[in-house]
BAVEX-627647 format. One line per 2 residues: their letters; for each residue x, y, z of C-alpha. Coordinates in nm, 2 decimals, padded with zeros to 4 digits. Each point is the difference from the previous one (the first is absolute). Example, Ala and Ser with C-alpha at 12.3 -4.5 7.8 and 13.67 -1.06 7.14 Angstrom:
2
as> 01.23,-00.45,00.78 ~ 00.14,00.34,-00.07 $
//
This chain:
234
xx> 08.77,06.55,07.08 ~ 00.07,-00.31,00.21 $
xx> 00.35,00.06,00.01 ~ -00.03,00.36,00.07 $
xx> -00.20,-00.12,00.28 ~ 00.27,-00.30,00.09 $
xx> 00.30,00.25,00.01 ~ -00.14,00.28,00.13 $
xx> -00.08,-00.24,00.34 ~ 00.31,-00.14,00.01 $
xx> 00.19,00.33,00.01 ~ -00.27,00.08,00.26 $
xx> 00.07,-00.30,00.20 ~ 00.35,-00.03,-00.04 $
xx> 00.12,00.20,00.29 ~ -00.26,-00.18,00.25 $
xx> 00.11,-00.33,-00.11 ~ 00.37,00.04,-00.03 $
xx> 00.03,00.25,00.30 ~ -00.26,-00.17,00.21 $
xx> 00.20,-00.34,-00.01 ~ 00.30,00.17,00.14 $
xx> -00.17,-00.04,00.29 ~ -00.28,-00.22,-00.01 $
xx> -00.09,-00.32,-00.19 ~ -00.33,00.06,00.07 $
xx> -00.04,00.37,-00.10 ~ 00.20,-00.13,-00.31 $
xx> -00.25,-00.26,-00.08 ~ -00.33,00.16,00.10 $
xx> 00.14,00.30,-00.23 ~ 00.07,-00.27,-00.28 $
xx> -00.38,-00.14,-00.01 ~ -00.10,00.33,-00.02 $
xx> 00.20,00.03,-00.34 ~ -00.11,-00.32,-00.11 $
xx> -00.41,00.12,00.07 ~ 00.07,00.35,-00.16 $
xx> 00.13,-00.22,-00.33 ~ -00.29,-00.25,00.00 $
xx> -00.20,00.30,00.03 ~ 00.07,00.14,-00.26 $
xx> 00.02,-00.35,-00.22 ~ -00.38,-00.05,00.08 $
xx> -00.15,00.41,-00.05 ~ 00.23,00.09,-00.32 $
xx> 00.05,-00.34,-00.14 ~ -00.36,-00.20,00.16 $
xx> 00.22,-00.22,00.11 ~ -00.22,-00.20,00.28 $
xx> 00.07,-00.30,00.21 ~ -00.22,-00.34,00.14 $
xx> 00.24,-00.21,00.26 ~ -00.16,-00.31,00.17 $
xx> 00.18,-00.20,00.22 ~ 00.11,00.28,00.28 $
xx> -00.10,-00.27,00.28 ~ 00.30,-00.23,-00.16 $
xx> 00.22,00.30,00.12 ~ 00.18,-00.15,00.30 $
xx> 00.05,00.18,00.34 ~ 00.37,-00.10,00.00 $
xx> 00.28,00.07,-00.23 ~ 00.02,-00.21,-00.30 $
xx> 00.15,00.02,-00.32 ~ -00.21,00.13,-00.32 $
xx> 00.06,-00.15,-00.34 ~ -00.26,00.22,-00.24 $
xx> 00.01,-00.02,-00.40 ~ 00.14,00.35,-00.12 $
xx> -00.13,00.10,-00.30 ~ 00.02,00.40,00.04 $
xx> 00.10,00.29,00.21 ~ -00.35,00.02,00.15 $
xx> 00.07,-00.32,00.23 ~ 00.30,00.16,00.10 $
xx> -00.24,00.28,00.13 ~ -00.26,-00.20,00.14 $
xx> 00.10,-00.30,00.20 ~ 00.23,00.24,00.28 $
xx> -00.32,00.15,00.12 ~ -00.19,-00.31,00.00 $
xx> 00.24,-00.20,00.17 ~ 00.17,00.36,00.27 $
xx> 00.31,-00.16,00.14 ~ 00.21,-00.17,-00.32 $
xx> 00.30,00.05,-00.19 ~ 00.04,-00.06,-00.36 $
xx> 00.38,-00.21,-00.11 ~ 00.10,00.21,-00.26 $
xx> 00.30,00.01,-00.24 ~ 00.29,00.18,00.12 $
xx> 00.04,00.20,-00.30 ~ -00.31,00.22,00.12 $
xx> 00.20,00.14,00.25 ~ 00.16,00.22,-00.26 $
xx> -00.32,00.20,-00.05 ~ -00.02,00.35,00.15 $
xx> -00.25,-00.02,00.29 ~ -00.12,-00.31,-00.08 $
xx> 00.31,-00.14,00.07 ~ 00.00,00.21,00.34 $
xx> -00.36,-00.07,00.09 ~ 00.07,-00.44,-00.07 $
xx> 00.21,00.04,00.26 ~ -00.10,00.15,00.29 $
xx> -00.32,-00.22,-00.08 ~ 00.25,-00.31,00.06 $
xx> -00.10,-00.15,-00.35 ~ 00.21,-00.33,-00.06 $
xx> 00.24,00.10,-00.29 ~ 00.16,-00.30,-00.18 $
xx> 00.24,00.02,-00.29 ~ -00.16,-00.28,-00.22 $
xx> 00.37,-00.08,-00.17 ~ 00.12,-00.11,00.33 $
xx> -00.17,-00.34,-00.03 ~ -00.07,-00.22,00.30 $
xx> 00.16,00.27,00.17 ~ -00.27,00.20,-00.10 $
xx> -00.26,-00.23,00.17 ~ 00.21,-00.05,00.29 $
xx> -00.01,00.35,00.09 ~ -00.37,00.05,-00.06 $
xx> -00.03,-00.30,00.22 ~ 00.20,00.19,00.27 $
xx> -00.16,00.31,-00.02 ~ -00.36,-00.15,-00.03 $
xx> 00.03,-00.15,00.30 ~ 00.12,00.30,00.19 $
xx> -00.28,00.18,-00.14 ~ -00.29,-00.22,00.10 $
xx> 00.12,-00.07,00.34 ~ -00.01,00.41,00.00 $
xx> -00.39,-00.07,-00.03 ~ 00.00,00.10,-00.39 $
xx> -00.15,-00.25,-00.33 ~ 00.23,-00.03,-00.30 $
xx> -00.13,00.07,-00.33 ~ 00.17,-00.21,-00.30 $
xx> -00.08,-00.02,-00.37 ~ 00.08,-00.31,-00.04 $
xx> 00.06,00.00,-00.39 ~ 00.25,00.31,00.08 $
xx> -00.13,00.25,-00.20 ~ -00.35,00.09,-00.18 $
xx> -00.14,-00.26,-00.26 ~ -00.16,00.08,-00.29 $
xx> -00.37,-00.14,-00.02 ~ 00.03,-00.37,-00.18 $
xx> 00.34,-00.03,00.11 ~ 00.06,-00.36,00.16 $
xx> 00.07,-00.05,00.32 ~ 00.39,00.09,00.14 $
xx> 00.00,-00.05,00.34 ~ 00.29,00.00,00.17 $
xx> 00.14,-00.12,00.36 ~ 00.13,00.23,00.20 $
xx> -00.30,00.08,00.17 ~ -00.07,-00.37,00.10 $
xx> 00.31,-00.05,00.11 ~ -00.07,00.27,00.20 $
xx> -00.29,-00.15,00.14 ~ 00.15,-00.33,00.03 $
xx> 00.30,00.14,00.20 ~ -00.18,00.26,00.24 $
xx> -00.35,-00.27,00.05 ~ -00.20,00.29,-00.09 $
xx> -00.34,-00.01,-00.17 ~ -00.06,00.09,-00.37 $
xx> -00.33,00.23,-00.11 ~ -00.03,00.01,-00.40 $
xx> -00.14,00.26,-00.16 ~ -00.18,00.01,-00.36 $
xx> -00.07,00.29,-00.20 ~ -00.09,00.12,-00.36 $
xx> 00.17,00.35,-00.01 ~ 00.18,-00.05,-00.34 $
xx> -00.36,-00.01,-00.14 ~ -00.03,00.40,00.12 $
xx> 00.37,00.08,00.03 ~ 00.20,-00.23,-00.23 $
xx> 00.37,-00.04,00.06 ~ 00.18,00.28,-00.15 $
xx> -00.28,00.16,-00.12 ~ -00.07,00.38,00.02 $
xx> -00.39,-00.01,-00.04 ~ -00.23,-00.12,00.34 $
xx> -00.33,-00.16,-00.13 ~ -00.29,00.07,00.23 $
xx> -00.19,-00.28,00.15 ~ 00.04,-00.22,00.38 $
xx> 00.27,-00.19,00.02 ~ -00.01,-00.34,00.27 $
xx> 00.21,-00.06,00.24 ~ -00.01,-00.34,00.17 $
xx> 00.17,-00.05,00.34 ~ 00.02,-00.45,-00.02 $
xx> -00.04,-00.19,00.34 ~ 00.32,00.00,00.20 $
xx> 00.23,-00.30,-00.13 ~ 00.23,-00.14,00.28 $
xx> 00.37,-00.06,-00.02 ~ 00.04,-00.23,00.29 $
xx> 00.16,-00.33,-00.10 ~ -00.01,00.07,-00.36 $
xx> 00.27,00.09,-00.26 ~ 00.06,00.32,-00.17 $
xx> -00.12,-00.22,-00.36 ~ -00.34,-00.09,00.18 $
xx> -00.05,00.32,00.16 ~ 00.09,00.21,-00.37 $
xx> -00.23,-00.30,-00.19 ~ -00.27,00.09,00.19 $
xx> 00.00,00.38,00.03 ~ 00.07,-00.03,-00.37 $
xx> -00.31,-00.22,-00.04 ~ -00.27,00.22,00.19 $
xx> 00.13,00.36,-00.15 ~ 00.01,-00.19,-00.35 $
xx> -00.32,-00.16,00.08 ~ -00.16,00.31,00.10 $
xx> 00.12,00.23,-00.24 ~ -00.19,-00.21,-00.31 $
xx> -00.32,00.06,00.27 ~ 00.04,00.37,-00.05 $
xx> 00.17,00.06,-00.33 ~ -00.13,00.10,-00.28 $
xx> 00.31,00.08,-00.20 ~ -00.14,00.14,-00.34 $
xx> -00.17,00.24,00.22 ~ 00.13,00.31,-00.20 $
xx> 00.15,00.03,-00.35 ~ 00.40,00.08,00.06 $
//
């Protein structure tokens, strides 16, 4: 029923997205979070999926970058409407997708071909800096793609080296979704799922290592706060 639900709104909201950022980013993007409601709407009155965040007075007033565990779709949802001016670096490849591709763009997501290399993080470098002096937050996964729950941590550097590079601010984010919507899996558990927004971590006079080793050690830290990973039997 959820997916009914999910493709139904996204036909919907297709033309408003894609058409309205022909001409405005902010129609575009207004129109987007609108999408992004209508699915986590459905996600909490079909599947009783509900959500407890603490930590919206971390949220800085400027643009900063935002390295969040990704454990499921629902995140993906979730954190644009929380946080209303951001862009998500994405792999390139999902430009290939009919209307999604369309609607990534006009939302100037940061598309990266990941078998590009340093080349890779040089452009998302480039382009994240563009973007947040355009007043707008960058939203990284910085383990590159959902983890399954017990997985170690994978973190990688691009987004440090982002925040090394541009001198902007990190905000980490912790969350248990996998325990509701596990990676890959079709069935949504009901329950509330956290999400944590950390204090701000600064990237003035610090290295991309020592700003990734401690985002990596407040989300890590947090997340054995608020998982309970044999929650549900899959």
């Amino acid at each position: 029923m959820f997916w009914i639900w999910s493709i139904a709104c996204t036909l919907i909201m297709a033309v408003p997205v894609v058409g309205g950022g022909l001409f405005s980013y902010r129609v575009a993007s207004e129109m987007a979070r609108l999408w992004m409601h209508l699915n986590l709407f459905g996600l909490r009155t079909i599947c009783g999926l509900r959500c407890n965040t603490d930590g919206l007075a971390n949220i800085p007033d400027t643009p900063c970058i935002v390295m969040s565990k990704h454990q499921s779709t629902w995140e993906t949802y979730y954190l644009p409407t929380v946080l209303p001016r951001s862009v998500y670096v994405a792999k390139k490849s999902l430009l290939w997708i009919p209307i999604v591709g369309w609607a990534l763009l006009v939302l100037r997501f940061i598309m990266i071909d990941r078998k590009s290399g340093h080349t890779a993080v040089s452009q998302m470098v480039t382009q994240a800096d563009e973007r947040m002096k355009q007043g707008m937050s960058v939203i990284i996964f910085p383990e590159g793609t959902r983890v399954p729950l017990q997985a170690p941590p994978n973190y990688r550097i691009g987004g440090a080296v982002v925040a090394e590079q541009t001198q902007r601010d990190v905000l980490p984010v912790a969350l248990n979704t996998g325990e509701f919507w596990p990676r890959l899996g079709f069935i949504k558990w009901p329950g509330e799922i956290t999400v944590s927004f950390g204090p701000v971590i600064k990237s003035e006079g610090k290295t991309a290592q020592q700003i990734l080793q401690e985002t990596e050690h407040w989300i890590e830290t947090r997340m054995q706060e608020i998982s309970v990973p044999d929650r549900f039997p899959y």
